[in-house]
C-alpha positions as CSV (number, residue, x, y, z in Angstrom):
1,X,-228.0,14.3,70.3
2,X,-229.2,17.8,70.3
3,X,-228.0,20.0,73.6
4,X,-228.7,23.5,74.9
5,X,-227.0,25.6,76.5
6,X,-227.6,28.7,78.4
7,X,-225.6,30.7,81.2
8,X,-227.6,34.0,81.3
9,X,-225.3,37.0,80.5
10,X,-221.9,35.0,81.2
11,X,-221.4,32.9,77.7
12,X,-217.8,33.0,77.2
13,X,-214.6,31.2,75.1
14,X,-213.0,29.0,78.4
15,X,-216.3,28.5,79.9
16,X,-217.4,26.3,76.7
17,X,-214.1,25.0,75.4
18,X,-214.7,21.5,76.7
19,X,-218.0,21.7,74.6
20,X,-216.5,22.9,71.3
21,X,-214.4,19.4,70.5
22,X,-218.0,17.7,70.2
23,X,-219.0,20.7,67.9
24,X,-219.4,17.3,65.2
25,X,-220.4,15.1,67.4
26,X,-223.7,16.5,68.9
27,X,-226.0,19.3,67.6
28,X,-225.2,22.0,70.1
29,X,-226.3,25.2,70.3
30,X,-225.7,28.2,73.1
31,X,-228.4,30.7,73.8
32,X,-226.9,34.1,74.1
33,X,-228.5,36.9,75.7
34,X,-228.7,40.5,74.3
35,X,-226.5,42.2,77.5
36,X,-224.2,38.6,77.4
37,X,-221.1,40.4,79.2
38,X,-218.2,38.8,76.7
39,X,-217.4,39.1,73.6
40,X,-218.8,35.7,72.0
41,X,-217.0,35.5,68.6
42,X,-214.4,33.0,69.2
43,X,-217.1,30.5,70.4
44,X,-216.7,27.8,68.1
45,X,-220.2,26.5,68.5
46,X,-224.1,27.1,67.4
47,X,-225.1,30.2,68.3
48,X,-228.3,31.6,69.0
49,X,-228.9,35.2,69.8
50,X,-232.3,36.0,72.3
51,X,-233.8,39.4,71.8
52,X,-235.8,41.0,74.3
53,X,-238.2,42.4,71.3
54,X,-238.6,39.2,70.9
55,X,-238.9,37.9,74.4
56,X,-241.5,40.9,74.7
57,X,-243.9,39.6,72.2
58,X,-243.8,35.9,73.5
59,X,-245.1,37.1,76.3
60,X,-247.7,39.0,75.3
61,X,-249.0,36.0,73.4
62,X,-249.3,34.0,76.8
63,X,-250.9,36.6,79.0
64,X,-251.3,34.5,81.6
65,X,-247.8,32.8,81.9
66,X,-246.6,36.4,81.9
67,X,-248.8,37.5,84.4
68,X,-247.2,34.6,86.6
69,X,-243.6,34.5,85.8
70,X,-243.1,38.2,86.0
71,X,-245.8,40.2,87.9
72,X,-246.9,37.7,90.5
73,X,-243.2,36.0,90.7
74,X,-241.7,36.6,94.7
75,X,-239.0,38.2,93.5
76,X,-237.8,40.2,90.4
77,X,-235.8,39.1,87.5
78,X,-235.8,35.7,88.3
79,X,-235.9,34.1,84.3
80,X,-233.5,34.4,82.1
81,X,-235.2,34.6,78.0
82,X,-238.4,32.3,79.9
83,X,-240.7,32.6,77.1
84,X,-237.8,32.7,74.4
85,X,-236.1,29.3,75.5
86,X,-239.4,28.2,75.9
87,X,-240.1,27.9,72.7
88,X,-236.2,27.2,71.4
89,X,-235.8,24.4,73.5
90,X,-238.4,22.3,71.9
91,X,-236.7,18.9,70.8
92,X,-234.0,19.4,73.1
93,X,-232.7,15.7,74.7
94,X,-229.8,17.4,77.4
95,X,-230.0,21.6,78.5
96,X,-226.6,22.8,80.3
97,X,-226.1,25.6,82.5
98,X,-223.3,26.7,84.9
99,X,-225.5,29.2,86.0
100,X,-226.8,28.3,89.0
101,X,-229.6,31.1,89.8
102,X,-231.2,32.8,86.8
103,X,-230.8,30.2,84.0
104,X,-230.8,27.4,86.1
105,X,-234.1,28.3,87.1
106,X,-236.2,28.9,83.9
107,X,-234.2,25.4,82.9
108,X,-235.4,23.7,85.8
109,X,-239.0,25.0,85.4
110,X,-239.1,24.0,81.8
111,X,-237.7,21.1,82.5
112,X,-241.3,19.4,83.0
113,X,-243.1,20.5,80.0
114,X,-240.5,19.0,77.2
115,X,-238.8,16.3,79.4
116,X,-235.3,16.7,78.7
117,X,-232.5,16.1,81.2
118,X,-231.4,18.7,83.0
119,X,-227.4,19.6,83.7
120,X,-226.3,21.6,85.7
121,X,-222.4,22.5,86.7
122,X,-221.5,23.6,89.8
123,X,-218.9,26.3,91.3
124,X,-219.5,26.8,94.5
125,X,-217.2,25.2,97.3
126,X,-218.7,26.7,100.1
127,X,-221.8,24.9,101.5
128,X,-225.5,26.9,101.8
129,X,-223.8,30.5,100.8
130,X,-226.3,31.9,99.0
131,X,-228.7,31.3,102.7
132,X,-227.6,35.3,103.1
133,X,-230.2,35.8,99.8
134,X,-233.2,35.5,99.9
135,X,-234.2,35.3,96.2
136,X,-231.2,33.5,95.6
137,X,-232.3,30.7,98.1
138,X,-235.6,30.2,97.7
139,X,-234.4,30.2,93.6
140,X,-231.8,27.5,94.2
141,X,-234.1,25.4,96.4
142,X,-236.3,25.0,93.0
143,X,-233.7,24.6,90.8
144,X,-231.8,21.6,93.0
145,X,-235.0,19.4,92.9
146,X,-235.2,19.5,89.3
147,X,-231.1,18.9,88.3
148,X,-230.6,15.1,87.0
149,X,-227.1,15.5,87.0
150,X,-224.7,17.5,88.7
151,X,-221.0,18.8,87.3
152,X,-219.3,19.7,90.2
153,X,-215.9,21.6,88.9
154,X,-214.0,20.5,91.8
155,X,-213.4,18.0,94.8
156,X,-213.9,21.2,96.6
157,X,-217.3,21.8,95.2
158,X,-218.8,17.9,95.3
159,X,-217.9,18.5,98.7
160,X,-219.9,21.0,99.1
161,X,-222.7,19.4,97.4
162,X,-222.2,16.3,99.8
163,X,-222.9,18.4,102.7
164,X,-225.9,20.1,101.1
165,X,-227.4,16.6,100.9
166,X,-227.1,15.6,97.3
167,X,-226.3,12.1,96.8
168,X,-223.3,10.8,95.5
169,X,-225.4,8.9,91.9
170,X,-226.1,12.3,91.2
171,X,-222.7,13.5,91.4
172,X,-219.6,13.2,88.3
173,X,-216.7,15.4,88.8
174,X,-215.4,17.0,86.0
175,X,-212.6,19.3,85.8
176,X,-213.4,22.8,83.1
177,X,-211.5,22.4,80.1
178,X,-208.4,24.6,78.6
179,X,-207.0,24.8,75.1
180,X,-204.0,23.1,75.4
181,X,-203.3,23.3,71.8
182,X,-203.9,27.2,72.0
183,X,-202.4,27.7,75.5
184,X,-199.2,26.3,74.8
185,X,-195.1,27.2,75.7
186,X,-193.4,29.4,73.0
187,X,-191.5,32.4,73.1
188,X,-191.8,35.6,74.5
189,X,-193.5,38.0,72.7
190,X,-191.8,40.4,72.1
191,X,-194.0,43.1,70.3
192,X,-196.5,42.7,73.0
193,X,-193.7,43.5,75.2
194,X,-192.3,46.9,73.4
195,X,-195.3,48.3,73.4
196,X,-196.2,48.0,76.7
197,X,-192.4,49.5,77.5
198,X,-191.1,45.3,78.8
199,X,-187.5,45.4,78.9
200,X,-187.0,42.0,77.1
201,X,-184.5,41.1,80.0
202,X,-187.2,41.9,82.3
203,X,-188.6,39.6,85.4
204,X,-192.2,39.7,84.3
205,X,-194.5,38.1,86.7
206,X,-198.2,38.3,85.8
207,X,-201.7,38.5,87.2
208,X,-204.7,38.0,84.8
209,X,-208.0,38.5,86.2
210,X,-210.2,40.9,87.8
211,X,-209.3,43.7,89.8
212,X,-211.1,43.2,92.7
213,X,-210.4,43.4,96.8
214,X,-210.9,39.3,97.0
215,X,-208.2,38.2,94.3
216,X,-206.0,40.6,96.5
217,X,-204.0,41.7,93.5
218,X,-202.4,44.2,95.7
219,X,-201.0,42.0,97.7
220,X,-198.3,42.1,94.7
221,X,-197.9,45.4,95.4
222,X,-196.2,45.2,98.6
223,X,-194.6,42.5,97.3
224,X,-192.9,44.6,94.9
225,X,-192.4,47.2,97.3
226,X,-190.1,44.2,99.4
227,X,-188.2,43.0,96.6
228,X,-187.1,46.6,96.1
229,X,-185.8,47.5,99.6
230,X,-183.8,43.6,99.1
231,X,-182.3,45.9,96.0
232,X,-183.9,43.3,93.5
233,X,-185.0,45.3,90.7
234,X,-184.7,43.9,87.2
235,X,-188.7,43.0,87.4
236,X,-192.2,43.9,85.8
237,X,-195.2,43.4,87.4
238,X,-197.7,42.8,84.3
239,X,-201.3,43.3,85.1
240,X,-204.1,42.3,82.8
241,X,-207.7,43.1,83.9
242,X,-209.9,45.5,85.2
243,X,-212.2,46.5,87.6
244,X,-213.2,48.5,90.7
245,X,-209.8,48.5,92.1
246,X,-207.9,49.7,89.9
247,X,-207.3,53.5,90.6
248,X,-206.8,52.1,94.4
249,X,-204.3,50.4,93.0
250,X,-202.5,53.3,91.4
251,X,-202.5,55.1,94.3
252,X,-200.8,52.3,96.9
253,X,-198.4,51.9,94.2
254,X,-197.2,55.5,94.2
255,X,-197.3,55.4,98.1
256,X,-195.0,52.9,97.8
257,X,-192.6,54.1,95.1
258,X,-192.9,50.9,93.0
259,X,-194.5,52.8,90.0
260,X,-191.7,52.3,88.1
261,X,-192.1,48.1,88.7
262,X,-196.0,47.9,87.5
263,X,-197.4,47.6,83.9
264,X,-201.2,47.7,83.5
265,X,-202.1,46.5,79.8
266,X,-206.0,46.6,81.0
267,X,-208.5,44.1,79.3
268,X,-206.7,41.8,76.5
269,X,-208.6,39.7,73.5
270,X,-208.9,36.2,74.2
271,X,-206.8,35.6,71.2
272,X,-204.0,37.6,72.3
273,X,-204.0,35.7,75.8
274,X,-201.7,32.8,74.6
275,X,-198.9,35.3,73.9
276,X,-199.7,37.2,77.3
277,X,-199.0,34.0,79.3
278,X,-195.9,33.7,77.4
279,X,-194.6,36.8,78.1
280,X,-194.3,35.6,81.9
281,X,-191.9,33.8,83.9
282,X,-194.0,33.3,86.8
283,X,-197.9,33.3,87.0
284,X,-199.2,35.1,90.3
285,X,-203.2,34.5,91.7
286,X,-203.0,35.9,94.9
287,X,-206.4,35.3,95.9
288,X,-208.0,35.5,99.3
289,X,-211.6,34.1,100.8
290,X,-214.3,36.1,102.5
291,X,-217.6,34.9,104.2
292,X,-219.2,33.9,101.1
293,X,-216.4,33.4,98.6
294,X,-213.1,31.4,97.9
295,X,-211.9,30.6,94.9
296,X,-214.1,28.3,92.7
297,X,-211.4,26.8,90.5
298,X,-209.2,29.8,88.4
299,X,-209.0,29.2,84.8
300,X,-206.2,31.4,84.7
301,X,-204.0,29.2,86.6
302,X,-204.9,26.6,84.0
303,X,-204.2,29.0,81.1
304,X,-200.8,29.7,82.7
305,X,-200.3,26.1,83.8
306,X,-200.9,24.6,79.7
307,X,-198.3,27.8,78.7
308,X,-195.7,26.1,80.7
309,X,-195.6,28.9,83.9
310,X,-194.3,28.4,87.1
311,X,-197.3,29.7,89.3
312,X,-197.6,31.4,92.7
313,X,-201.2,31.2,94.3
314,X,-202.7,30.4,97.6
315,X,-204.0,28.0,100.3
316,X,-207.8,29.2,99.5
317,X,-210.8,27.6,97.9
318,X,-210.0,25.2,95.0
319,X,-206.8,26.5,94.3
320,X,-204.3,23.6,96.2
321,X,-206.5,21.1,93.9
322,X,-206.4,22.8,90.6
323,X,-202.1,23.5,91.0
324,X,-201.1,20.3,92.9
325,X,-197.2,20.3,93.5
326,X,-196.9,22.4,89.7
327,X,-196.0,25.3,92.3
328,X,-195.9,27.5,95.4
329,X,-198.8,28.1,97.6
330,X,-198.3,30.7,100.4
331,X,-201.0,31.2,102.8
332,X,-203.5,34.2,101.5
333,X,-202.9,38.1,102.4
334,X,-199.1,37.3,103.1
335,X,-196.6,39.2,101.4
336,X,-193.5,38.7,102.5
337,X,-194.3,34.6,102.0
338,X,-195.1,36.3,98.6
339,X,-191.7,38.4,98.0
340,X,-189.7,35.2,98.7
341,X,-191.4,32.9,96.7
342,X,-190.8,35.5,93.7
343,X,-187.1,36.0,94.5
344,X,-186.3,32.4,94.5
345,X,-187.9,31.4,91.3
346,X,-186.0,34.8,89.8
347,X,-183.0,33.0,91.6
348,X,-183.7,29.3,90.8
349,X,-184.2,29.1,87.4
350,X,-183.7,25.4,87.4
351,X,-186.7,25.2,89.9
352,X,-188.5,27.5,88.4
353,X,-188.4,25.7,84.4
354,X,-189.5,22.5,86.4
355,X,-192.5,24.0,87.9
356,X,-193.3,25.3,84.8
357,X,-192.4,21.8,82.6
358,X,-194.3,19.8,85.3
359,X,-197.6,22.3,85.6
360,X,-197.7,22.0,81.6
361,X,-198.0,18.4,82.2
362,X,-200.4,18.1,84.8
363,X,-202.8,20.4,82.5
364,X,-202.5,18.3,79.6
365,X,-203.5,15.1,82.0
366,X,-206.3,16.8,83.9
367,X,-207.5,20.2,81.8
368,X,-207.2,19.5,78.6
369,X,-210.4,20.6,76.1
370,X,-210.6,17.7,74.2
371,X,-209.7,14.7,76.9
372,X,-212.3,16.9,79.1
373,X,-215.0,17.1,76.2
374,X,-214.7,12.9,75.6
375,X,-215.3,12.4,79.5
376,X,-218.5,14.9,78.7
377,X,-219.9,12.9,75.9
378,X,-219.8,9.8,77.8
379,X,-222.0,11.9,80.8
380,X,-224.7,13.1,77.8
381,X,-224.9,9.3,76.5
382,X,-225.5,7.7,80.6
383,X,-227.8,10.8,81.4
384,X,-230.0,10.1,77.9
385,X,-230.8,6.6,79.2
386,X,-231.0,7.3,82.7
């Protein structure tokens, strides 16, 4: 079966790991734009690189198209590669995207023309969001008449799909997949930790992810800040990431004299993440939701859940669904529930070796890459009859 896939400028490793166990089984290829944001090497699949030189000259063969899609489109920038997949998608039975704006909609209006079946993955867990956007809205209105089947991530998510009116025989939840061969317990590293100045008898607790206002990664600042006036100090406070709040960061942390406590290693390879996740004892997503955003799943807590880490997150988005009972949930923005839940896994390390034991398990029964990607073949072979 051949398959296509395209995600605009957001191809990445974990995003396509429950693809890459079919790599033998199906004739796969990802379409990967010029400005794609990751680094795309470890992608164990068929690759195909889009050029805009190239992109440019298709165009300019189909005047007319052009003069539609771009100059006479409402809005700006809505395709992603049009005239490129246009011509690559030929022969295709099943396209894929997760995308659900740019990509989605070239997919969906190339979806007539060569009559393959059109899948499309969805984040989003809160209903109508993108009603704020114009463009976006009058984009995703196209795209949802055109999807055959839907991917919904999460409960969360299908739920939100329910309430946007999609109905339930165009509906199959199914959960991303991790690498739980790659993600994996082991021990510490401790290289990675000299050089970052660890003390191998260091609490490390860990945050991997953005640093942005909504994950409220400084919410493990105070935290930090309350462990120390309790006199707990043999702790590191890891943090892997960047992004806009990072020098905000820096400064709350020397306002609070916990500068000693923090550890910022910046952005890490995707190979080096295994060992990363081993270096911790305890896993920290403190993320928090605004008007149009709550967490959408968090691959991280998977990563750190198939490494065998007791986690920490909160009562936000998809998050209760993706950690079941594998750990603590504290309600979002609260510190203090924060602090405690840190000092009693650094106190309990019985507790704290069972959370991490029984997350390990629960990622293996509902996350793992290759029981994910079997589930996902079985979807390509019902949707190509359909």
């Amino acid at each position: 079966m051949k398959i296509g896939i395209a995600v605009d400028g957001k191809a990445n490793k974990w995003g396509l790991q429950r693809f890459e166990p079919l790599r033998n089984e199906h004739d796969i290829t990802v379409f990967i734009g010029e400005r794609n944001t990751y680094d795309v090497r470890a992608i164990e699949l068929k690759k195909h690189f889009l050029r805009h030189s190239e992109e440019i000259l298709l165009a300019l063969k189909s005047p007319a198209t052009a003069y539609k899609r771009i100059i006479a489109a409402p809005y700006r920038k809505m395709d992603f590669y049009y005239f490129s997949l246009r011509r690559y998608l030929k022969g295709m039975d099943i396209v894929y995207t997760s995308d659900i704006i740019r990509s989605a909609y070239t997919l969906a209006s190339l979806k007539d023309n060569f009559g393959f079946k059109f899948i499309l993955s969805w984040w989003e867990n809160i209903p109508h969001r993108v009603i704020f956007d114009e463009r976006e809205s009058f984009m995703k209105k196209f795209v949802m008449e055109k999807v055959d089947l839907f991917l919904p991530f999460t409960r969360t998510a299908k739920k939100a799909l329910q309430l946007e009116g999609i109905p339930e025989e165009k509906l199959r939840l199914l959960y991303p997949g991790v690498d739980t061969d790659r993600f994996r317990p082991g021990p510490k590293p401790l290289d990675i930790m000299s050089a970052n100045k660890i003390d191998m008898n260091s609490f490390v607790i860990l945050y991997v992810g953005q640093l942005v206002s909504w994950k409220g990664v400084h919410n493990l600042i105070y935290a930090a800040k309350i462990l120390k006036q309790k006199r707990i100090s043999d702790f590191t406070v890891a943090i892997v990431g960047k992004g806009a709040q990072k020098e905000n960061m820096k400064k709350l942390i020397k306002e609070t004299g916990t500068e000693g406590y923090f550890r910022f290693l910046d952005f890490v390879p995707y190979d080096i993440l295994p060992d990363i996740y081993r270096m911790a004892d305890v896993f920290v997503l403190p993320s928090y939701p605004t008007m149009t955003w709550q967490e959408q799943f968090g691959f991280v807590l998977t990563e750190a859940m198939a490494s065998g880490k007791a986690v920490i997150s909160t009562m936000t988005g998809s998050i209760p669904e993706v950690v079941g009972d594998c750990g603590i949930l504290i309600p979002p923005g609260d510190f203090y529930a924060l602090a405690d839940s840190l000092q009693r896994l650094m106190e309990d390390r019985p507790f704290r070796e069972g959370l991490g034991r029984k997350a390990r398990d629960r990622a293996m029964q509902l996350f793992c890459n290759k029981k994910n990607a079997q589930e996902l073949s079985a979807l390509f072979s019902e949707i190509k009859k359909l």
